[in-house]
VEXRO-634238 format. One line per 2 residues: number of its first residue (from 1); their letters; for each residue x, y, z of C-alpha. Coordinates in Angstrom, 1 decimal. Each point is the difference from the previous one (the first is absolute). Layout:
<nodes>
NUM = a = X/Y/Z  ...
</nodes>
This chain:
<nodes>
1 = xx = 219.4/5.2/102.6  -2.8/-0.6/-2.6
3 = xx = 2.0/-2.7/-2.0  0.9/-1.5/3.3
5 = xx = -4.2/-0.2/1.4  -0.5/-1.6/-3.5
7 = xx = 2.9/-2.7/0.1  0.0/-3.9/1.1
9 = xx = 3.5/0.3/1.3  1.4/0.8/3.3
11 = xx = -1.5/-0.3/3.4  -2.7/2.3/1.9
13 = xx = -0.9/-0.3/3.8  -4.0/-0.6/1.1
15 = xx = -0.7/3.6/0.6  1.2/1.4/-3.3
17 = xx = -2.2/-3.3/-1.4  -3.4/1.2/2.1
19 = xx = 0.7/3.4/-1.3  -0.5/-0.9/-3.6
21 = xx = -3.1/-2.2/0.9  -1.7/2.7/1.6
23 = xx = 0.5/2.7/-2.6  -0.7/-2.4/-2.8
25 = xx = -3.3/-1.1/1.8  -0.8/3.6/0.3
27 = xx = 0.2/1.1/-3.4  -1.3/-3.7/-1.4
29 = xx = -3.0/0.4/1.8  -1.8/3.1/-1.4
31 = xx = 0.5/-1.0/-3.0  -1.2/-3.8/0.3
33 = xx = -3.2/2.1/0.7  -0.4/0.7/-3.6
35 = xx = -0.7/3.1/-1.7  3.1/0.8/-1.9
37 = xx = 1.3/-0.7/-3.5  1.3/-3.7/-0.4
39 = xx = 2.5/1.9/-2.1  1.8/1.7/3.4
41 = xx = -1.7/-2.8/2.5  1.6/-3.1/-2.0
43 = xx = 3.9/1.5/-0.3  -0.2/1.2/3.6
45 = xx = -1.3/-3.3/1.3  3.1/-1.9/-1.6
47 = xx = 2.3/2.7/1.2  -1.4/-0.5/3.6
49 = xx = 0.5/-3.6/-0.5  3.1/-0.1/-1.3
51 = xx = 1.1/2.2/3.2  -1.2/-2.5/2.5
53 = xx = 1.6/-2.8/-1.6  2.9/1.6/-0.3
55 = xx = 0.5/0.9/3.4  -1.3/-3.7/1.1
57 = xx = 2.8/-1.2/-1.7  2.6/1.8/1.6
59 = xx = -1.8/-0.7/3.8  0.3/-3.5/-1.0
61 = xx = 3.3/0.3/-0.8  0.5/2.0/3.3
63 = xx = -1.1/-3.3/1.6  2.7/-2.4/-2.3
65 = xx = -2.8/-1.3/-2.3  -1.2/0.2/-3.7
67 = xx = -1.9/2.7/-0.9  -2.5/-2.8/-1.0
69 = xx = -1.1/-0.5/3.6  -2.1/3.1/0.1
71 = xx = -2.6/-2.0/-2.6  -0.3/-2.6/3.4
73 = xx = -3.7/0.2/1.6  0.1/2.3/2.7
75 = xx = 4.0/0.6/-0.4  -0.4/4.2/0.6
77 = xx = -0.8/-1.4/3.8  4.0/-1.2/-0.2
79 = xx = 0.8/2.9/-1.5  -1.8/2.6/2.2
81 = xx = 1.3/-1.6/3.0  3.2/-1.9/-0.4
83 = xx = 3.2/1.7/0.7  2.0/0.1/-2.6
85 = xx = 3.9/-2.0/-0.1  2.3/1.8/1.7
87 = xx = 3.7/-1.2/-1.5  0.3/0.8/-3.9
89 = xx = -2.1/-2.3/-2.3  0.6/-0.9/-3.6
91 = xx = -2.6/2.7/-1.0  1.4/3.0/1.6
93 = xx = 2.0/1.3/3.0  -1.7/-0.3/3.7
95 = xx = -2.5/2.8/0.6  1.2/0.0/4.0
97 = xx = 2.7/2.6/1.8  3.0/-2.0/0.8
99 = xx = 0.9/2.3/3.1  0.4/-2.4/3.5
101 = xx = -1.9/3.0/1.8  -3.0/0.5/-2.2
103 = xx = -1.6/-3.4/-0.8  -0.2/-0.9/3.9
105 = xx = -2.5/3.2/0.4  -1.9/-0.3/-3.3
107 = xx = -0.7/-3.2/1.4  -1.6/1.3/3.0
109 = xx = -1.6/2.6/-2.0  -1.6/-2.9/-2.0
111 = xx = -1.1/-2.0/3.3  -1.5/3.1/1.5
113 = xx = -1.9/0.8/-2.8  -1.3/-3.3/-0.6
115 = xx = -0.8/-0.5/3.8  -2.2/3.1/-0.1
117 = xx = -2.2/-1.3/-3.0  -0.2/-3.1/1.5
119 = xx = -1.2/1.0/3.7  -2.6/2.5/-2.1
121 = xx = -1.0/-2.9/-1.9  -0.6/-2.0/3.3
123 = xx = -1.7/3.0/1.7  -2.7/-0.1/-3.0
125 = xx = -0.6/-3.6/0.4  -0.1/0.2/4.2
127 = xx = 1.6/-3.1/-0.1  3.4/0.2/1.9
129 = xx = 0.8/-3.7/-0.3  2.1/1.4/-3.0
131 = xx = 2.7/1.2/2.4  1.4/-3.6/0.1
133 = xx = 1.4/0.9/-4.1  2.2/3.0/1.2
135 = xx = 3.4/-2.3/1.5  0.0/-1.4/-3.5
137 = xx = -0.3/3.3/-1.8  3.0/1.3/2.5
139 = xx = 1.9/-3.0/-1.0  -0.8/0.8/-3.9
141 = xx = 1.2/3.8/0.1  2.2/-0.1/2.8
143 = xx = 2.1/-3.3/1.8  -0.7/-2.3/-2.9
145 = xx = 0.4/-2.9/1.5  -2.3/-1.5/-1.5
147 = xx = 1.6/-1.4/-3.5  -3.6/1.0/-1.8
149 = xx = 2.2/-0.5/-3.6  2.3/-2.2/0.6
151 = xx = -0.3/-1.7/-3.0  1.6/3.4/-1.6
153 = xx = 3.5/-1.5/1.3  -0.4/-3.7/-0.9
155 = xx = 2.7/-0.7/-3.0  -2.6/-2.2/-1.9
157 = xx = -1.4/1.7/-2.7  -2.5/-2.0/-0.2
159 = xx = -1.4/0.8/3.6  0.4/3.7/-0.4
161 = xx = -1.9/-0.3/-3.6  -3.2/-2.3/1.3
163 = xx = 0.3/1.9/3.7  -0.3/3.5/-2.0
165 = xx = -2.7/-1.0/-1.3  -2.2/-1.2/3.1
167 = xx = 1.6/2.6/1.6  -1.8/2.7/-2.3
169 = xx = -3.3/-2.1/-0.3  -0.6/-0.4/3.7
171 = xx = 0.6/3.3/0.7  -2.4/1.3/-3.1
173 = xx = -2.7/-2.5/1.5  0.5/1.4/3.4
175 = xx = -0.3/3.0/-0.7  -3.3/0.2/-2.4
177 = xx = -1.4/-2.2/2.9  0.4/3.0/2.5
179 = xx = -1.5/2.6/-3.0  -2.6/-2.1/-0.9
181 = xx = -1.1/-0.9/3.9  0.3/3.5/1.1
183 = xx = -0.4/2.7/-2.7  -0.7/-0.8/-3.4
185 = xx = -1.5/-3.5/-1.8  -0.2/-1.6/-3.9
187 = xx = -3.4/-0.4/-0.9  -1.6/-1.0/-3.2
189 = xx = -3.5/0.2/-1.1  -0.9/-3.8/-1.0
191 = xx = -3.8/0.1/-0.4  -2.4/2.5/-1.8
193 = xx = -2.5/1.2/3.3  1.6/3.7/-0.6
195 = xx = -0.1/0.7/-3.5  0.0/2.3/-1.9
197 = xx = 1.7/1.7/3.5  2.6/-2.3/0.2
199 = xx = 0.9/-2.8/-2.5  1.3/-3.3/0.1
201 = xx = 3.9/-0.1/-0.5  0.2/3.5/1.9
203 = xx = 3.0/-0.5/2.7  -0.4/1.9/2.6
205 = xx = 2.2/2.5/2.8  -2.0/-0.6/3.1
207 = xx = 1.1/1.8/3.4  0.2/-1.9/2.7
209 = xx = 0.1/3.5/2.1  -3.3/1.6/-1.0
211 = xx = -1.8/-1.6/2.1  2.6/-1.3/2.7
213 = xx = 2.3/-3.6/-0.7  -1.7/-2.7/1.7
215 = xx = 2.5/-1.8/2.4  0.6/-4.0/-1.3
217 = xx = -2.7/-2.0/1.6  1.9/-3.2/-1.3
219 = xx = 3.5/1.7/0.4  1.7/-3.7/-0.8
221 = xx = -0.7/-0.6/-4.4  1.8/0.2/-2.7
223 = xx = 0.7/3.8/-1.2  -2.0/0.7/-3.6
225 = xx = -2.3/-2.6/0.2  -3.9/0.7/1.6
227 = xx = -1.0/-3.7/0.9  1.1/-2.5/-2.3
229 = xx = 4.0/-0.7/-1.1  0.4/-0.2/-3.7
231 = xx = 1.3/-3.6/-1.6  -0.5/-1.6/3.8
233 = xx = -3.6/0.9/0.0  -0.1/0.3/3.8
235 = xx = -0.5/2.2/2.6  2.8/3.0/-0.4
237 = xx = -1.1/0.6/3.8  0.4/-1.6/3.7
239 = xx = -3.2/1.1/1.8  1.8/0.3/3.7
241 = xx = 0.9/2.1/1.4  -3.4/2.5/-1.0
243 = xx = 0.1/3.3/1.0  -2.9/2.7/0.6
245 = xx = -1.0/2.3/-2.4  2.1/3.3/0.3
247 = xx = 0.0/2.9/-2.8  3.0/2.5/0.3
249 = xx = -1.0/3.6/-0.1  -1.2/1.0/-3.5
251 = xx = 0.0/2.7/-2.5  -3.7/-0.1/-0.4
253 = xx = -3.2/-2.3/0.0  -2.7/-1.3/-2.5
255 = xx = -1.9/2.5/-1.2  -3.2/-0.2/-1.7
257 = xx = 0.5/-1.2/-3.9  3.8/-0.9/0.1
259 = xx = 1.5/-3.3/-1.6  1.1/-2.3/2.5
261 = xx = 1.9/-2.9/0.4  -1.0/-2.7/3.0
263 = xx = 0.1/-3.0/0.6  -2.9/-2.5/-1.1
265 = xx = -2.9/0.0/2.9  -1.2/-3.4/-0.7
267 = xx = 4.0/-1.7/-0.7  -0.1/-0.9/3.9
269 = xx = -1.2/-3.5/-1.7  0.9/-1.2/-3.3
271 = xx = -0.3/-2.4/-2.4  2.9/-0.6/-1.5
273 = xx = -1.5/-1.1/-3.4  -1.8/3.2/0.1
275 = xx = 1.5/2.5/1.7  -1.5/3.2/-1.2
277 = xx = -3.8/-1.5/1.0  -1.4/0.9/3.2
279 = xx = -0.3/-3.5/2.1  -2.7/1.1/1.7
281 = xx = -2.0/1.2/-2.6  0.8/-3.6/-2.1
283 = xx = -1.2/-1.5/3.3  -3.3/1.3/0.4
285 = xx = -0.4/-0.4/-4.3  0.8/-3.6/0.7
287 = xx = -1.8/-0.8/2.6  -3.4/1.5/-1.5
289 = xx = 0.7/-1.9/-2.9  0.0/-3.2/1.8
291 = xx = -2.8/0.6/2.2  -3.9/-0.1/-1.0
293 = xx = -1.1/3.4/-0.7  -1.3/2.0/3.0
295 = xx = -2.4/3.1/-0.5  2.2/2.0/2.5
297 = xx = -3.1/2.9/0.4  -2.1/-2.3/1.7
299 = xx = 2.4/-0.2/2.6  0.6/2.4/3.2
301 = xx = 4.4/0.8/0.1  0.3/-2.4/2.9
303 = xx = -1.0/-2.9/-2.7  1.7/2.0/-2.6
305 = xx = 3.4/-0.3/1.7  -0.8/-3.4/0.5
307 = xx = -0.4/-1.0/-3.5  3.3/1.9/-0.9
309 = xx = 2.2/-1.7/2.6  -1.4/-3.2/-1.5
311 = xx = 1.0/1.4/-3.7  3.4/0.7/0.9
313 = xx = 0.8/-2.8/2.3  -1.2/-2.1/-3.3
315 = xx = 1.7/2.4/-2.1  3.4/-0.2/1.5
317 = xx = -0.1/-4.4/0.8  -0.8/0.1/-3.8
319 = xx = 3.3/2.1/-0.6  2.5/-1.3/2.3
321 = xx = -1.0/-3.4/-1.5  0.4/1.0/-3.9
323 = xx = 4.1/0.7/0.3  0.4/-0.7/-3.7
325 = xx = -2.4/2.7/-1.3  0.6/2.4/3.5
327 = xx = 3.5/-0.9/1.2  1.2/0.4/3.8
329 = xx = -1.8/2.5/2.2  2.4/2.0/1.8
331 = xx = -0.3/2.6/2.6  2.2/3.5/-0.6
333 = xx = 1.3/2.7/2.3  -1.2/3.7/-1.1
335 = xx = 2.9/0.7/-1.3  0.4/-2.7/-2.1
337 = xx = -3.3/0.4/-1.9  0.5/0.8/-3.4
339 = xx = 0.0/3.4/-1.0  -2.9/1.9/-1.6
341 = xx = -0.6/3.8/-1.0  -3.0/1.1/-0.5
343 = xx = -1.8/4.0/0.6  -1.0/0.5/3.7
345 = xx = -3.9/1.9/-0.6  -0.9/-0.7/3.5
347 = xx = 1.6/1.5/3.1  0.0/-1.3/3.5
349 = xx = -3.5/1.5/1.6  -1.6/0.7/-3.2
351 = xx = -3.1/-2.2/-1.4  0.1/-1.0/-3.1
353 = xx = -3.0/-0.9/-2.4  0.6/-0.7/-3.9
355 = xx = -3.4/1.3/-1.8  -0.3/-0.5/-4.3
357 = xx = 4.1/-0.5/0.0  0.8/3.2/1.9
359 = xx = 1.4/-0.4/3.7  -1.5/2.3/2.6
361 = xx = 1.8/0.6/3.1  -2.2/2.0/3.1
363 = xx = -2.5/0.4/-2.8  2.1/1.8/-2.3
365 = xx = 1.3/-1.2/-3.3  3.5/-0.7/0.1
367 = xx = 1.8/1.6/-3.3  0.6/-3.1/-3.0
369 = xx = 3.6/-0.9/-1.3  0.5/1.7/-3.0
371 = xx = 0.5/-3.6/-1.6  -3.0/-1.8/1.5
373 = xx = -0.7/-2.6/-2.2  -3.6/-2.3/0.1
375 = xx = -0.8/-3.0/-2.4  -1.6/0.7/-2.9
377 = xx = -1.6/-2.3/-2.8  1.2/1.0/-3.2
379 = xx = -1.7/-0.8/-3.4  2.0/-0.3/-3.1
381 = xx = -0.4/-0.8/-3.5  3.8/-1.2/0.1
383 = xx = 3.1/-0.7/2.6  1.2/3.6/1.4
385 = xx = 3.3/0.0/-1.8  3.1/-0.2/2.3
387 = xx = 1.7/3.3/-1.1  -3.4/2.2/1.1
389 = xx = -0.4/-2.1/2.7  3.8/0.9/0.9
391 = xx = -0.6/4.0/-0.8  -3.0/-0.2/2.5
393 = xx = 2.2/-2.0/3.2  -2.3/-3.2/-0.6
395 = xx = 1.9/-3.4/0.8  0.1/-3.1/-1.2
397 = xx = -1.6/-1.1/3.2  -2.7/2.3/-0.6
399 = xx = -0.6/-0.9/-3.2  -0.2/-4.1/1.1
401 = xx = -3.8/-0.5/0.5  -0.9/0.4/-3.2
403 = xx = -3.0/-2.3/-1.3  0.5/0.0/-3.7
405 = xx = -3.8/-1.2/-0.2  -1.4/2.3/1.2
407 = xx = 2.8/3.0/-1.1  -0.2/1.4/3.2
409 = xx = 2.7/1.1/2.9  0.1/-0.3/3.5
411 = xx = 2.7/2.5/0.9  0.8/3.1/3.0
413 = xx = 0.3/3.2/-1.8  0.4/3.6/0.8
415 = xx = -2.2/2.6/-0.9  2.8/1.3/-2.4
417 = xx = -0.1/-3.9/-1.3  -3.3/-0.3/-0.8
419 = xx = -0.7/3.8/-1.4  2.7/-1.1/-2.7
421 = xx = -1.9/-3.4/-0.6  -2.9/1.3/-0.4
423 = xx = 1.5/2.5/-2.6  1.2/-3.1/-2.1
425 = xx = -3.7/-0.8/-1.6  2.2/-2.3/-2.7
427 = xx = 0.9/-2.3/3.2  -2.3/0.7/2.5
429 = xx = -4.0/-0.4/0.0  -0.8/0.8/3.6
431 = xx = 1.5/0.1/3.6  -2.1/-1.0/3.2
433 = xx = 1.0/-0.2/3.4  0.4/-3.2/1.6
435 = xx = -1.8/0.6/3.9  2.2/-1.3/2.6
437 = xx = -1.0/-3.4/2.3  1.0/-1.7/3.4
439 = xx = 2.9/-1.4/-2.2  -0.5/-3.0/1.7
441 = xx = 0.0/1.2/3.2  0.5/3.0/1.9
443 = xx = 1.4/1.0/3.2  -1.0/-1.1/2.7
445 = xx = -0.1/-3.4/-1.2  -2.0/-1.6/2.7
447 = xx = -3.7/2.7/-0.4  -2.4/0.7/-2.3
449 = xx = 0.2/3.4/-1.6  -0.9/0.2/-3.1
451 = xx = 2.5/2.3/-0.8  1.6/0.2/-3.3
453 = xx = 3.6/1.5/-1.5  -2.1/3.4/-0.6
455 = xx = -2.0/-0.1/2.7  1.5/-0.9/3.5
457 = xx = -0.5/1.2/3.2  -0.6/1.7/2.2
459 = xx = 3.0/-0.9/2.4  2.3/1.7/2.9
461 = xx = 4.0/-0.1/-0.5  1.7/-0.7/3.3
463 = xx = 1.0/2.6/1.8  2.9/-0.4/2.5
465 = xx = -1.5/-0.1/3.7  -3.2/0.5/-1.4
467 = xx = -2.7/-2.3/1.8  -3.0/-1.5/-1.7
469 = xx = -3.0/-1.7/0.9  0.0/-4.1/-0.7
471 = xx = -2.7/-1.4/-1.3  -0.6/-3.6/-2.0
473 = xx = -0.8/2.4/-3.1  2.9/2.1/0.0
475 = xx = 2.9/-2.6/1.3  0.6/-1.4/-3.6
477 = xx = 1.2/3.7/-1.0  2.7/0.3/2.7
479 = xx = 0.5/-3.7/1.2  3.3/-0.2/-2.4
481 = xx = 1.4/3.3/2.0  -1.0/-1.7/3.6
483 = xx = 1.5/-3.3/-0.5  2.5/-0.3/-3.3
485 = xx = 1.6/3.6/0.1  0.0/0.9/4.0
487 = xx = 0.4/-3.7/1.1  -2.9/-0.6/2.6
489 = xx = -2.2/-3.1/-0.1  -3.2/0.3/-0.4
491 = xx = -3.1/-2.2/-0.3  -3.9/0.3/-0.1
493 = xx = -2.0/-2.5/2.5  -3.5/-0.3/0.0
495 = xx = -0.8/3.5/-1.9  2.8/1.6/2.5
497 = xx = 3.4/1.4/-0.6  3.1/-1.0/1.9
499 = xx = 3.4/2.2/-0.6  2.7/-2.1/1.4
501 = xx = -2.3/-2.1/2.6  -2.2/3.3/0.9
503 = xx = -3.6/0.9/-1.0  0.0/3.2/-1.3
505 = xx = -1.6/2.5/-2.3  2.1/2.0/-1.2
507 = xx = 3.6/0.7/-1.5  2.7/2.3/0.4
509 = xx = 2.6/0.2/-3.5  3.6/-0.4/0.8
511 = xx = 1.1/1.2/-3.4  -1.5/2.2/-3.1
513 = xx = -1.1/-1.5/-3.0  0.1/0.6/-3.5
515 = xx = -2.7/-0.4/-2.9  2.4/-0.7/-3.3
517 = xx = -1.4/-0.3/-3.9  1.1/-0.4/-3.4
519 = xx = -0.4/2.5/-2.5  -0.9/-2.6/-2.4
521 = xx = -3.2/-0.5/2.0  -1.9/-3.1/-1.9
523 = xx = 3.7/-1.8/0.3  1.1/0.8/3.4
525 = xx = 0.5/-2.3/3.2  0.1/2.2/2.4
527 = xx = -2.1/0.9/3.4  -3.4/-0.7/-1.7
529 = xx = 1.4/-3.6/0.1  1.8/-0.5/3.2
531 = xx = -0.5/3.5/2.4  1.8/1.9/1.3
533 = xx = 4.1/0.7/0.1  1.4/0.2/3.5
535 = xx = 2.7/3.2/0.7  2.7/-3.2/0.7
537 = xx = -0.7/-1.0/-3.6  1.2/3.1/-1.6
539 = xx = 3.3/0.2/-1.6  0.9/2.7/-1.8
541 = xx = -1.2/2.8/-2.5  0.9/-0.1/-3.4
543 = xx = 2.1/2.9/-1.5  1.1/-0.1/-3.1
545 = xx = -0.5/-2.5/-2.8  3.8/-1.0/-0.9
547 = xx = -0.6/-2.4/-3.1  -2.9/-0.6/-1.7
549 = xx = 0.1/-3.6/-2.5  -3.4/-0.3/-2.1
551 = xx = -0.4/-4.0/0.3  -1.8/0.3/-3.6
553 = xx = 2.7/1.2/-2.2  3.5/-1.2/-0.7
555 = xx = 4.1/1.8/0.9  -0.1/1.1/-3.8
557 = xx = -3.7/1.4/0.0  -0.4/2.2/2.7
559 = xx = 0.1/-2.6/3.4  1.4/3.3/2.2
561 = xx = -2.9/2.6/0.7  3.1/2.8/-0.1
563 = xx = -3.4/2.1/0.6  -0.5/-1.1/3.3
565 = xx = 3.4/-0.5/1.3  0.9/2.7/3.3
567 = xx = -4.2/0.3/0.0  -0.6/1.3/3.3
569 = xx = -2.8/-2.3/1.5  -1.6/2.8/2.0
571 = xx = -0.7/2.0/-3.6  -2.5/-3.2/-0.1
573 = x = -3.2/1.2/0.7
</nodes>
């Protein structure tokens, strides 16, 4: 039995296969935690590995193909879920009774089973339009009358070969679409906002189910791509038909301090040149830039909003007609907003202020990430060296501003970071903290605050049919969530505001909102910049961190964080 788990030749069926998956993930995963000797970890890593590719080989052999094929992207979907040949192969006798009287009722077996996950599947959605799909899984398990492989009987080798082939990949792509819609989704850190929490080239499990699968708002685009189709460069989506926002029931919601992922507030328009920036914010920049300068406090918020209109309607004529340095503006349904994760410190209901760096939520101070990193400047009598600045988790990118003039740093750290600076006296001279600013500007774009990255606020989240009173002051705050997120027009005549042709003075929330930050909070875009993050925005939670590539270091010189790999993401606090 042992030599036979251990062997590449012969044939095993899909449940034997999912067996050995599941025990190999549960003994693989403790110990991907760390904590044992490499001396035991290392031999029982290669013994688990060896395992799993040995039985791949025989499932793809179950399924008349090379052992090879299990190294396809994506091939274990096949190989989960593809019956296996049922006439003898060249790798092994057929795994399936013979009897006339037994395979008709295994069949049914089969169907009834799959019929029940299915209609529990459509039951958690609520959508029954799903029933139409049942004839055609009837015909698949039971009249097959439909020849779904009939390329299996063609005499050209050549057909069977190439149709084998698209056969397997369709089928992989189909089903990692229905995984990655529904349950779980590939994500990978590709900016710095979170660090030290999370780092960039950390790939990400996220669950879709955590806080409930959003139903496809654009149900007709290309499966695996968010917006844009790779080679083509053009929309991977056909915005009609739209439908309305519906979450399935969830396992959960946010709660206060988790890492989300969601979908970028301010992507409804884009630049294409510059997709990551906020168009409205590069609006209103614009705009004041090409306008004469305007002492905004000697003005009542009637002539204030005036004078902002006029930025942005500047701001925007002077983008739309700078396409070589901007690129096409495009509009974007929610869910085709790039993706974002960021941690949610402010709930639905709760006011937030930010007051010397630390956020306050009701008045009380809301606990820091272990991680939280600020800018520093850092004076040195020479270049931090690359190996300390590797034992201490600093990158390259926050070692770039470095102004060899002057010998100083301007660089996030930690508190751990800096203590062990500050202990080098042969590199380091002194360490002072660099106070935070409007960045440029600082939600809401269109009023004078004078807030700053430390100090913002105060401001009420959006609470779900919470009503509020309207006023010329407070509409900047919440005039996103009327108009761009829950789809009313809205307009301000004469010092009055109108809500879809009304006068009115108040607002009741359709959905909650969310207030999300980086950990990394001198080099985070996040609600400081453009508000807050509607509930249809969220996507998923992140679990686990799967792989973990350090962008700064090479295959041979320690490129996998094997440290981090099977992290759970909830252990970062």
């Amino acid at each position: 039995m042992v030599k036979r788990l251990f062997s590449f030749e012969g044939r095993i069926g899909r449940l034997e296969y999912i067996l050995t998956h599941t025990i190999c993930f549960i003994i693989s995963y403790p110990l991907s935690l760390g904590g044992g000797s490499p001396l035991l970890i290392i031999p029982l890593f290669f013994v688990i590995g060896w395992l799993e590719l040995s039985q791949g080989s025989k499932r793809c052999h179950d399924l008349g193909v090379s052992g090879y094929w299990q190294l396809i992207p994506f091939y274990i979907a096949v190989l989960i879920f593809t019956k296996g040949e049922e006439c003898d192969n060249k790798y092994g006798k057929s795994l399936f009774v013979t009897q006339t009287n037994k395979p008709q009722s295994l069949q049914w077996i089969k169907f009834i089973v799959v019929l029940v996950l299915y209609l529990i599947f459509l039951l958690w959605l609520k959508s029954w339009l799903g029933l139409v799909v049942i004839p055609f899984l009837f015909d698949a398990y039971i009249t097959k009358k439909i020849p779904w492989t009939w390329w299996k009987k063609s005499k050209n080798k050549a057909v069977v070969s190439i149709m084998s082939w698209v056969d397997a990949i369709v089928f992989a792509l189909v089903a990692v679409y229905f995984v990655n819609l529904f349950f779980f989704q590939n994500y990978v850190i590709p900016s710095s906002s979170l660090e030290k929490s999370l780092l960039v080239g950390d790939y990400l499990f996220v669950s879709k189910m955590s806080y409930g699968a959003r139903i496809p708002q654009t149900p007709l685009h290309m499966p695996l791509t968010q917006h844009t189709l790779p080679i083509f460069n053009c929309k991977s989506y056909i915005e009609w038909p739209k439908w309305d926002y519906k979450r399935v029931k969830a396992l959960g919601e946010v709660q206060l301090n988790d890492i989300v992922v969601f979908n970028f507030p301010a992507g409804d328009t884009v630049a294409l040149n510059v997709p990551a920036e906020d168009i409205y914010r590069l609006s209103y920049q614009a705009g004041k830039e090409l306008t004469n300068p305007i002492d905004l406090s000697a003005l009542d918020v009637v002539q204030q909003r005036m004078v902002y209109d006029h930025y942005y309607r500047v701001g925007r004529q002077y983008l739309n007609e700078n396409k070589a340095m901007y690129g096409e503006i495009v509009s974007r349904p929610v869910d085709r907003r790039e993706n974002y994760v960021k941690r949610c410190v402010g709930l639905p209901g709760q006011t937030l202020e930010i007051k010397d760096r630390v956020v306050y939520l009701d008045g009380v101070a809301n606990k820091e990430p272990d991680n939280v990193q600020y800018r520093y400047w850092v004076k040195v009598n020479k270049p931090i060296p690359e190996d300390l600045a590797h034992e201490l988790g600093i990158s390259q990118e926050d070692l770039a501003f470095y102004y060899t003039q002057n010998k100083v740093y301007n660089m996030p750290l930690t508190e751990k970071a800096k203590a062990a600076l500050l202990a080098r006296k042969d590199i380091v001279t002194s360490i002072e903290y660099v106070p935070g600013d409007d960045a440029g500007g600082l939600y809401p774009v269109n009023k004078p605050t004078g807030w700053t990255t430390d100090n913002y606020g105060p401001l009420w989240i959006p609470k779900k049919g919470e009503t509020i009173d309207l006023t010329l002051d407070n509409l900047p705050m919440y005039e996103r969530c009327i108009h761009a997120y829950e789809g009313n027009d809205l307009e301000v005549k004469d010092g009055k505001i109108y809500i879809n042709g009304q006068e009115t003075n108040q607002y009741t929330f359709q959905m909650d909102y969310y207030w999300m930050m980086g950990d990394n909070r001198h080099n985070s875009a996040d609600s400081r910049f453009w508000g807050f993050v509607p509930e249809d925005h969220i996507v998923g939670k992140p679990i686990f961190i799967w792989l973990s590539l350090d962008p700064d270091r090479g295959w041979l010189d320690g490129k996998i964080r094997w440290n981090r790999l099977f992290s759970w993401v909830d252990n970062i606090k």
